[in-house]
C-alpha positions in Angstrom: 102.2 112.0 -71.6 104.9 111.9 -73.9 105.0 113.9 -77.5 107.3 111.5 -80.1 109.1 114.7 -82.1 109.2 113.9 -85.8 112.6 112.7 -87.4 114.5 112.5 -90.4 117.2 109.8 -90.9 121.1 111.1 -90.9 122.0 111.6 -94.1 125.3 109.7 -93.4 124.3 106.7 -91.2 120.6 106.6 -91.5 120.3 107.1 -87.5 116.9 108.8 -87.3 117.4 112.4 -85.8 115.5 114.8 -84.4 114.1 118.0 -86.8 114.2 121.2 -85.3 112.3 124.1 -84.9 113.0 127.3 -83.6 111.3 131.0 -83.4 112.5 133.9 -85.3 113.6 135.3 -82.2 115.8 132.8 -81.4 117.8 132.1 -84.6 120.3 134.6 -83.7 121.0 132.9 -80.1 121.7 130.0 -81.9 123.8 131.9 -84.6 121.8 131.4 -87.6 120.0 134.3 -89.9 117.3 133.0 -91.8 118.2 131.7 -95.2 122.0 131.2 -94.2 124.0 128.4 -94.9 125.6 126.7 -91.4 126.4 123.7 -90.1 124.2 121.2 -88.4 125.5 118.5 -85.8 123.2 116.2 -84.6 123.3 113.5 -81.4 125.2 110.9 -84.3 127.5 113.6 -84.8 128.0 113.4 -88.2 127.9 117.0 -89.4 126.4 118.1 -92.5 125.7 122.1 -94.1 122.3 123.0 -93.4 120.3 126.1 -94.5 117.5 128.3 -92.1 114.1 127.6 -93.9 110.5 128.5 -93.0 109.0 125.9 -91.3 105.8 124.6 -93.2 102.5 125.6 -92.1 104.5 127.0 -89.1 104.5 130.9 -89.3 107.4 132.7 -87.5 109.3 129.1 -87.0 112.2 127.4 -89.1 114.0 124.8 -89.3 117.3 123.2 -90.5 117.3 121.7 -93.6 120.6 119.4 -94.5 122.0 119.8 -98.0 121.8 116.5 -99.6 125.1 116.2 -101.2 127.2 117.7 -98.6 128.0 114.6 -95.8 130.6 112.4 -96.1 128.9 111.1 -98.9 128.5 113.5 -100.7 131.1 112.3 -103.6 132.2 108.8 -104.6 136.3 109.3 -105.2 138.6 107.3 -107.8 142.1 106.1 -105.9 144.2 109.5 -105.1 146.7 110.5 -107.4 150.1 111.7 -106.3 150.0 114.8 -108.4 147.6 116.5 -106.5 143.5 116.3 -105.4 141.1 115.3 -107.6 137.8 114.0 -107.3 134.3 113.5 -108.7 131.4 115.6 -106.6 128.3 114.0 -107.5 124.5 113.4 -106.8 124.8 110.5 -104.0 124.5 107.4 -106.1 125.8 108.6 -109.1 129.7 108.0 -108.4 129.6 104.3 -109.6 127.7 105.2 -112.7 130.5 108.7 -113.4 133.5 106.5 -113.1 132.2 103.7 -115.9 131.2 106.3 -118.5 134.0 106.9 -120.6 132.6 109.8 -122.8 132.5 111.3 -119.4 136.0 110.4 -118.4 137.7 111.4 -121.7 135.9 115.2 -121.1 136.9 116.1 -117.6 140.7 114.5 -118.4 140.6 117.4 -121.2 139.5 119.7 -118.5 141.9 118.6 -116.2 145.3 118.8 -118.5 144.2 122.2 -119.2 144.0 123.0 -115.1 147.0 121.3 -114.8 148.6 124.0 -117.4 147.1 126.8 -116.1 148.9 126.1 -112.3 152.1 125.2 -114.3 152.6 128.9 -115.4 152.7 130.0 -112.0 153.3 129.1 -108.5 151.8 129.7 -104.5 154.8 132.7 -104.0 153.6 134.8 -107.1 151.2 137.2 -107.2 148.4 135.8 -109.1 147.6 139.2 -110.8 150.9 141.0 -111.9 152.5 137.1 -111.9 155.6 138.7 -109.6 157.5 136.7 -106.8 157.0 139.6 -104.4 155.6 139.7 -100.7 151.8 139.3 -100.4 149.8 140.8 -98.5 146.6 140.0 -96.5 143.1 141.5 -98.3 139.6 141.5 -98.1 137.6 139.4 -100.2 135.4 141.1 -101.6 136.2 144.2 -99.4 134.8 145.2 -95.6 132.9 148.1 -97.2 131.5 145.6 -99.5 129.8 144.0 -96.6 132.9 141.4 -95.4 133.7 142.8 -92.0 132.9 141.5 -88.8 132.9 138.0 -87.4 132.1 134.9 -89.6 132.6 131.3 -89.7 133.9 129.7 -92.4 135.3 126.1 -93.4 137.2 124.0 -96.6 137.8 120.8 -97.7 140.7 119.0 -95.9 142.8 118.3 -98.6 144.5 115.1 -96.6 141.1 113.8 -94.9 139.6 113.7 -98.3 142.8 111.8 -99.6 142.5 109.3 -96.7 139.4 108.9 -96.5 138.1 108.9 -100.0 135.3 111.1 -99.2 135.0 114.7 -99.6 135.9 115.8 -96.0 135.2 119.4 -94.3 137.2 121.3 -91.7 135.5 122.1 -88.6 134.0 125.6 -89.0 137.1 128.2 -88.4 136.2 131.6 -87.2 137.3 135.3 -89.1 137.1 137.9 -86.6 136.9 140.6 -89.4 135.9 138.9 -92.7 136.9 136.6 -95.0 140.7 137.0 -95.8 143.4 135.7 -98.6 146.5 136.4 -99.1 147.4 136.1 -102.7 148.1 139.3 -104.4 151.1 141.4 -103.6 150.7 145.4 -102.5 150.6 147.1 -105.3 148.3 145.5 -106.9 146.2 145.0 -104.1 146.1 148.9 -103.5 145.7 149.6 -106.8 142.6 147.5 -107.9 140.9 148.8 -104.3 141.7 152.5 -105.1 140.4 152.2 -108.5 137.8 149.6 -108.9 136.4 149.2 -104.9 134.3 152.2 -104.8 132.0 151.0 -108.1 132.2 147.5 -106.8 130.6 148.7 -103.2 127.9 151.3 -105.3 126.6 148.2 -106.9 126.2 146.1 -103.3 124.6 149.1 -101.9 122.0 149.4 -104.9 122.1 145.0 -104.9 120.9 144.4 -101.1 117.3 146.0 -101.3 116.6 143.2 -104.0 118.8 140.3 -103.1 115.9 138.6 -101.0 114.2 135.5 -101.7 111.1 136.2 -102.2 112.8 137.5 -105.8 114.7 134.0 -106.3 114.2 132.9 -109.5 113.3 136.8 -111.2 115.0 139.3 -113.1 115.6 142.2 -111.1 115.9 145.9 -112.5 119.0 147.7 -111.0 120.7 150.9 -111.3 125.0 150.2 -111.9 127.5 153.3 -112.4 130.6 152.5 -113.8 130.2 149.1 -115.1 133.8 148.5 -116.7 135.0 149.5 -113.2 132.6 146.9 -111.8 133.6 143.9 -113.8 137.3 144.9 -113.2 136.7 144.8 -109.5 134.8 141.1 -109.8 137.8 139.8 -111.3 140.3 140.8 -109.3 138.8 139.1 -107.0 137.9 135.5 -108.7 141.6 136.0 -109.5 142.6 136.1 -105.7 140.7 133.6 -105.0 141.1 131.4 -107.8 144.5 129.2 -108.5 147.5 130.4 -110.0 148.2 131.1 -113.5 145.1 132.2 -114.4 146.3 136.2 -115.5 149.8 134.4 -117.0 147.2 131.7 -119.5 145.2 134.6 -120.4 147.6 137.6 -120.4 144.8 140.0 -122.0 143.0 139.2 -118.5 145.9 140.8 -116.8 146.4 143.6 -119.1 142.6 144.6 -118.6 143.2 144.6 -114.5 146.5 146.2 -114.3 145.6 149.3 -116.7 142.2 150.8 -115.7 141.5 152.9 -118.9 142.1 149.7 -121.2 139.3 148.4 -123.0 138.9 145.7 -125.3 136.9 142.3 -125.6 136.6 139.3 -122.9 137.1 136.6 -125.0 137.3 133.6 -124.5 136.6 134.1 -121.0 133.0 135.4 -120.3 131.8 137.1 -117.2 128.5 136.3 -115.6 126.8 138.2 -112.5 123.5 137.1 -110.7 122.3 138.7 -107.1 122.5 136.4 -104.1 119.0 135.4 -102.6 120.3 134.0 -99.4 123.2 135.3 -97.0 126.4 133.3 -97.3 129.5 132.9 -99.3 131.3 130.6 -101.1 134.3 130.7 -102.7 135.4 127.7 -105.5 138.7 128.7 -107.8 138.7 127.1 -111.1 136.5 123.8 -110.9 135.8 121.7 -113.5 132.1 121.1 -114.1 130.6 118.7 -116.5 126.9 117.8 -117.5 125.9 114.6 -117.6 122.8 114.9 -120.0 124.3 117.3 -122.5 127.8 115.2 -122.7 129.8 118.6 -122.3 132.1 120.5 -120.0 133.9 123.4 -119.1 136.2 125.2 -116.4 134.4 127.9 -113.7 135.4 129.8 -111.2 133.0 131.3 -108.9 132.6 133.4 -105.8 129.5 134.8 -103.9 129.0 136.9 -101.5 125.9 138.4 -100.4 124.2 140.2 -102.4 126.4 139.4 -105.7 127.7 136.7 -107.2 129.9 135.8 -110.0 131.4 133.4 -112.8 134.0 133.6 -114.7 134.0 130.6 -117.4 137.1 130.0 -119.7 135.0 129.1 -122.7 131.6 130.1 -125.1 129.0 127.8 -122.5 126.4 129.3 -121.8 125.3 129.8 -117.5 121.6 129.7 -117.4 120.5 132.0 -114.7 123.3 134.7 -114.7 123.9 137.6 -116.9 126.5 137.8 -119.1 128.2 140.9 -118.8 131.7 140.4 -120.1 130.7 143.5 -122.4 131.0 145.6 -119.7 134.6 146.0 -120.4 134.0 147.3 -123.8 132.6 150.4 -122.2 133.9 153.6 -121.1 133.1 154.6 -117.2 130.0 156.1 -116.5 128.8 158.4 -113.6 124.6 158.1 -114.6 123.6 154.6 -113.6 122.1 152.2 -116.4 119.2 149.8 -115.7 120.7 146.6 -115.9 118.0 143.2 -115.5 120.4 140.5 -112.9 118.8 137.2 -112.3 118.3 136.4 -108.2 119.2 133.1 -107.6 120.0 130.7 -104.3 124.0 130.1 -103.1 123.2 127.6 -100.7 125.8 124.8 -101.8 129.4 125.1 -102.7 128.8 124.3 -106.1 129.6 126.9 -108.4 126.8 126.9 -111.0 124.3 125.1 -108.3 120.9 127.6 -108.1 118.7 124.9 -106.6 116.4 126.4 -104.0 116.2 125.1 -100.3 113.8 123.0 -100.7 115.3 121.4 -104.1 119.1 120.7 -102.4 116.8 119.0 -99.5 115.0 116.4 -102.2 118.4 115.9 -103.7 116.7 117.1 -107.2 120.0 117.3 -109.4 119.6 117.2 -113.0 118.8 120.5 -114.3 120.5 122.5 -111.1 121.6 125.3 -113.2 119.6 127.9 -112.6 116.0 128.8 -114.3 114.4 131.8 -114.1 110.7 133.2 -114.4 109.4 135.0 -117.8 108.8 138.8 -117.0 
């Protein structure tokens, strides 16, 4: 007798494909934790990211669910243009519809020119902190006592498949035998922000990882944070290494705030957002420009997560529903006696950097409203 195994189709070429289940016991054999993002290669090959999710009515089993909108469909691309890499990444279907609305057009060109400035004040060879041409070094990001040590597997678009191909392409995953690594900010101020800020920065992981769980996805969760300025200072160092350059030469007050620890002073008009991380991963995005179809606006975001925290920082006065604002923590003095703060715990499982849809949402390709909402109480 013969049991047919259910199937889902491909979510490139339709080929229906098997859906797997595993035990709990097993998922690390196969290199997956529960919850994490990975990738999923099945007999078509095509490969697509995938998260570990309980499988229904199947206690102590999971399976793999694809993340609609990360094939090579995911995005619908206009012809590339010689001065770089740009591109539309959009619910599948909604390319065609993106590249006729003008309103639409005539907003992310705005964003756009002002991306194009930003990277014209600085270049690849300069620190993107301090702004010098000097030798830079290889660091953390965030640090290994922040919980980035250890071997991981990592991947990012391929700039020339993409432009080929006209479809958002992915490198094959590429292993980090100790962490995720950049090298972007020269030695001094790479010591100096992990001397100063680092040791806050970890505090707040250790208090962050009993809570970052998804069984509090979608919640406010109460936690303890000591030295909050030194915090915030420590978060952007890092969306600055990993963002692109010219970010601390467009907004010099942004440098000023990271270069001298005791300064103090207002955000504006950047604002910095925090959230915890429900699911283990990371993803790191630089400055994207993000626009929202229904409300007719947009703005520039950079983002990076990594288990249990994640951040924003946005160049304008929009709002990010589902994070905290807490650009105000660098109007603040240091503090040794931890404040209750309330963080929003939300899902990281695409590389989208305002994208809080839940497992189960990315699987139904449920776009509109993907920024994230979060339970009364």
């Amino acid at each position: 007798m013969f049991l047919l195994r259910p199937t889902r189709p491909c979510l490139t070429c339709g080929e229906p494909i098997p859906i797997e289940r595993t035990p709990t016991a097993l998922l690390p054999a196969l290199g997956w934790r529960p919850y994490e993002v990975g990738r999923l290669r099945p007999p078509c090959g095509h490969v697509h990211a995938a998260v570990a999710y309980p499988a229904a009515a199947v206690p102590g089993w999971w399976t793999f669910l694809p993340l609609v909108g990360t094939g090579p469909r995911a995005a619908v691309v206009p012809a590339p243009r010689p001065d770089g890499l740009d591109f539309w990444a959009a619910a599948p279907g909604m390319g065609a519809a993106i590249e006729q609305d003008t309103d639409l057009q005539a907003i992310m060109a705005t964003l756009q020119a002002e991306l194009g400035h930003i990277r014209s004040l600085s270049d690849s060879e300069a620190c993107r902190l301090c702004g010098v041409r000097a030798p830079l070094t290889e660091e953390h990001a965030p640090s290994r006592a922040a919980g980035n040590a250890g071997l991981i597997f990592g991947g990012r678009i391929d700039d020339a498949a993409t432009k080929a191909t006209g479809r958002v392409t992915w490198t094959d995953d590429v292993p980090a035998p100790d962490g995720a690594t950049v090298q972007t900010l020269c030695a001094p101020c790479n010591k100096t922000s992990g001397r100063r800020y680092n040791p806050a920065y970890v505090a707040l992981v250790k208090a962050a990882e009993p809570l970052a769980r998804p069984a509090n996805a979608g919640t406010h969760c109460q936690i303890g944070v000591v030295n909050r300025p030194l915090v915030a200072k420590q978060a952007l160092t890092t969306l600055v290494a990993t963002s692109q350059p010219g970010l601390t030469t467009r907004y010099r007050h942004l440098r000023d705030f990271l270069e001298r620890p005791g300064s103090r002073g207002h955000l504006a008009p950047l604002r910095l957002w925090c959230h915890l991380v429900a699911n283990p991963g990371a993803w790191y995005t630089g400055i994207a420009a993000t626009v929202n179809r229904e409300q007719r606006i947009g703005h520039l975001v950079a983002s990076f997560a990594f288990w249990p925290l994640g951040w924003l920082l946005t160049t304008d006065q929009a709002a990010v529903q589902g994070a905290a604002d807490v650009s105000d923590w660098l109007e603040i003095g240091k503090h040794s006696t931890p404040v209750m703060v309330a963080l929003p715990c939300q899902w990281r499982v695409t590389p989208y950097p305002i994208d809080f849809r839940s497992p189960n949402e990315v699987r139904r390709g449920s776009w509109p409203g993907h920024q994230g909402r979060v339970h009364p109480g």
